[in-house]
GUBA-604072 format. One record per residue: x, y, z of N, C-alpha, C in turn; residue in one letter. Coordinates in steps of 0.05 Angstrom, whole numbers, plus 32768, in hexadecimal, padded with zeros to 4 digits. Each point is the difference from the previous one (the first is absolute). Example, Ala and Ser with C-alpha at 12.3 -4.5 7.8 and 13.67 -1.06 7.14 Angstrom:
// GUBA-604072
81087F8E809C7FEE80188000801280188000A 7FF980157FF28010801880017FF18016800ES 
// end
This chain:
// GUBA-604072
80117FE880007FEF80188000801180198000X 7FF780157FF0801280167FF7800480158022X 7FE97FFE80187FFF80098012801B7FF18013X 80077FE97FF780137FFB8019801480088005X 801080167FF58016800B80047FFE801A8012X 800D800580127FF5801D8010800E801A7FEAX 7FF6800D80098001801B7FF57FF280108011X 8022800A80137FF480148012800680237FF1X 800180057FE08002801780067FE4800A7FE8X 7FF57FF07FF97FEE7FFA7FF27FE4801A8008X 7FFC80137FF77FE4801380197FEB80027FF3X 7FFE7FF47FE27FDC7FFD7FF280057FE97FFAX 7FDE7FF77FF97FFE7FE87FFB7FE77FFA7FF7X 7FFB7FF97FEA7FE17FFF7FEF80067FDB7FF7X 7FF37FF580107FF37FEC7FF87FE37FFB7FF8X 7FF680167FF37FE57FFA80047FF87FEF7FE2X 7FDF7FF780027FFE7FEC7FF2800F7FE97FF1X 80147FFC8022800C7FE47FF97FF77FE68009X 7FF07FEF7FF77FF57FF8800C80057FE48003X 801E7FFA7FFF80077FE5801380008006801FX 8004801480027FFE7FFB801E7FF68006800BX 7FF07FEF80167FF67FFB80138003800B8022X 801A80097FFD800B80058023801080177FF4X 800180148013801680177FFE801C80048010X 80037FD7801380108000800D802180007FF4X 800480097FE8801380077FF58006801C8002X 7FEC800C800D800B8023800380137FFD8013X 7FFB7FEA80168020800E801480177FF97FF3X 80077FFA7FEA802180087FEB7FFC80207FF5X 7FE880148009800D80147FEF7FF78011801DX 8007800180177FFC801080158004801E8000X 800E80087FEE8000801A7FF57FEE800F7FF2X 7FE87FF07FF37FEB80057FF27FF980278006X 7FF5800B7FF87FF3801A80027FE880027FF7X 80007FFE7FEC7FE87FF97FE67FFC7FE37FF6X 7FE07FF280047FF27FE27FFB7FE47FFF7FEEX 800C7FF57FEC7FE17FFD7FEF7FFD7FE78006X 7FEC7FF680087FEF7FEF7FFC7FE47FF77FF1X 7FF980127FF27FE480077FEB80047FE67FF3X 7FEB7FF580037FF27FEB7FEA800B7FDE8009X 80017FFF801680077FEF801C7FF07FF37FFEX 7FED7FED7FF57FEA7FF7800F7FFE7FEE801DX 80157FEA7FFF80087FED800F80008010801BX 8014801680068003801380137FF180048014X 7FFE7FFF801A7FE18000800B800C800C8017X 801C80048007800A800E8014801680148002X 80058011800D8011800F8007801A7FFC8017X 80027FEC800980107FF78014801780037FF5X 80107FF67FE4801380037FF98006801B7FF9X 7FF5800C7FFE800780297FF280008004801EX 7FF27FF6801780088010801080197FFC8017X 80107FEF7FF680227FF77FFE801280167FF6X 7FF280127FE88007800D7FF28013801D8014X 80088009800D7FFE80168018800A801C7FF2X 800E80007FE7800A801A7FEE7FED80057FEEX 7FEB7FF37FF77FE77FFB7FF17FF6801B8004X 7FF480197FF07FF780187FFE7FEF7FFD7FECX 7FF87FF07FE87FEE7FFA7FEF7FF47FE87FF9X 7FE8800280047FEF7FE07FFB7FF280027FE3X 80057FF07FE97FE080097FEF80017FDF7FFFX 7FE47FF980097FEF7FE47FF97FE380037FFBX 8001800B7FE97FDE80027FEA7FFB7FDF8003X 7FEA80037FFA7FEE7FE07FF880117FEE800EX 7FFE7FFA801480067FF480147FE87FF4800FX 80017FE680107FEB7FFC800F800D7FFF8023X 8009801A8009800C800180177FEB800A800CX 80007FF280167FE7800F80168006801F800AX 7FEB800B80008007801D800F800F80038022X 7FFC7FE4800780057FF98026802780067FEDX 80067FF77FF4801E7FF87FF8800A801A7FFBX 7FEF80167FF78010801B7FF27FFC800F8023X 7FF67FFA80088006800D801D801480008012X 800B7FDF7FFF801D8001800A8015800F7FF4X 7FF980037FE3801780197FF480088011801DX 7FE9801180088004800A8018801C80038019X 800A7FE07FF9800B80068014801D7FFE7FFBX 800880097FE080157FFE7FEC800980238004X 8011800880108001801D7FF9800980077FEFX 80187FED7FF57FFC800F7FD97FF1800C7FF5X 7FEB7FF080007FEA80007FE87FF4801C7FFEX 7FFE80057FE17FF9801A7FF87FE880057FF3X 7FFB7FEE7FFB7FEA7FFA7FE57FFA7FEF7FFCX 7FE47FF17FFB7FF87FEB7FEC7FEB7FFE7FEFX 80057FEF7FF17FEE80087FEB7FEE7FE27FF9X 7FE8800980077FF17FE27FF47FE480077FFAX 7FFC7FF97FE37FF7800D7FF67FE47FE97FF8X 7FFF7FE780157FF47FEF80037FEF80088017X 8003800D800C7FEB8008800F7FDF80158005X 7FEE7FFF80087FF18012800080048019800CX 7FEC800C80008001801F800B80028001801DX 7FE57FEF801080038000801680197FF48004X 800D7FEA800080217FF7800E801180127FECX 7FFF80107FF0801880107FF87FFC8021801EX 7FE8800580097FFE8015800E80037FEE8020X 7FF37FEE8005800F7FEE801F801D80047FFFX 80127FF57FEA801A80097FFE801380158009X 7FEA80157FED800B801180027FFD800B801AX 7FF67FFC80127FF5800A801B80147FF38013X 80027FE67FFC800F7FEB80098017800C800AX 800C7FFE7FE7801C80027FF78008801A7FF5X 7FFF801780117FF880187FFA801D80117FF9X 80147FF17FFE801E800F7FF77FFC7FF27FEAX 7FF67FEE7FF3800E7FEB7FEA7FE880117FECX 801280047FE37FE780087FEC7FF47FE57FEFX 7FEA800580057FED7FE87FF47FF680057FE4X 80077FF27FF07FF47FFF7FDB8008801C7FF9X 801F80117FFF8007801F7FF8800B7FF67FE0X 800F7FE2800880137FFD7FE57FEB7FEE7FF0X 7FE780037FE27FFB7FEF7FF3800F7FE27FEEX 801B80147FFC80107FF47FEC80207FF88015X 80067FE67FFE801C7FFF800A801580027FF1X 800D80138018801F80067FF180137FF07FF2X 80017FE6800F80137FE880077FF97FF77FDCX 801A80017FF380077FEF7FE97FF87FE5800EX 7FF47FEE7FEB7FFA7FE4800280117FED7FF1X 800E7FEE801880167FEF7FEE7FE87FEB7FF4X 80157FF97FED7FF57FE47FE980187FEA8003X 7FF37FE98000800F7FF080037FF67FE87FEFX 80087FE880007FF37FEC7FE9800F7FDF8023X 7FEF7FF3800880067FED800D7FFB7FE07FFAX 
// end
């Protein structure tokens, strides 16, 4: 697997709509992370591994099926600057935002993070 090698100086990272995987327990090889796409995840159903993440300042996971209980622990990431999920409704994008009242909720539509390509 192309994740097994660490790479601690590595700070974006767009895996989104990759969809062999199943677990995100390959993020603790890039502990440096800053910026995480996850968009188009379906398997994905938690946040436990991003929140390993502790230099992490950007989240985008669109169309995702992560529970809203999961984007709450963001909370207790003081990195975190932002996330963006654009899978959610109005009411849990404004709980959020109340929530998690330093972190900006759905500001970035489009992610920054170049998307690697790979062939496996």
């Amino acid at each position: 697997m192309i994740f097994s090698v660490t790479n601690s100086k590595l700070k974006s990272l767009n895996i989104s709509g990759w969809q062999q995987t199943k677990s995100l327990s390959f993020l603790q090889n890039f502990g440096c992370l800053k910026e995480l796409d996850i968009s188009d995840l379906p398997f994905i159903k938690t946040l436990v591994d991003v929140l390993k993440l502790t230099h992490l300042n950007h989240l985008f996971c669109s169309r995702t099926y992560i529970p809203i209980e999961e984007y709450v622990d963001l909370g207790f990431l003081s990195s975190i600057k932002s996330v963006n999920s654009f899978a959610l409704d109005e009411a849990s994008v404004a709980f959020l935002r109340t929530t998690l009242s330093h972190v900006e909720i759905n500001c970035h539509p489009i992610s920054r993070i170049a998307q690697f390509e790979c062939s496996v």
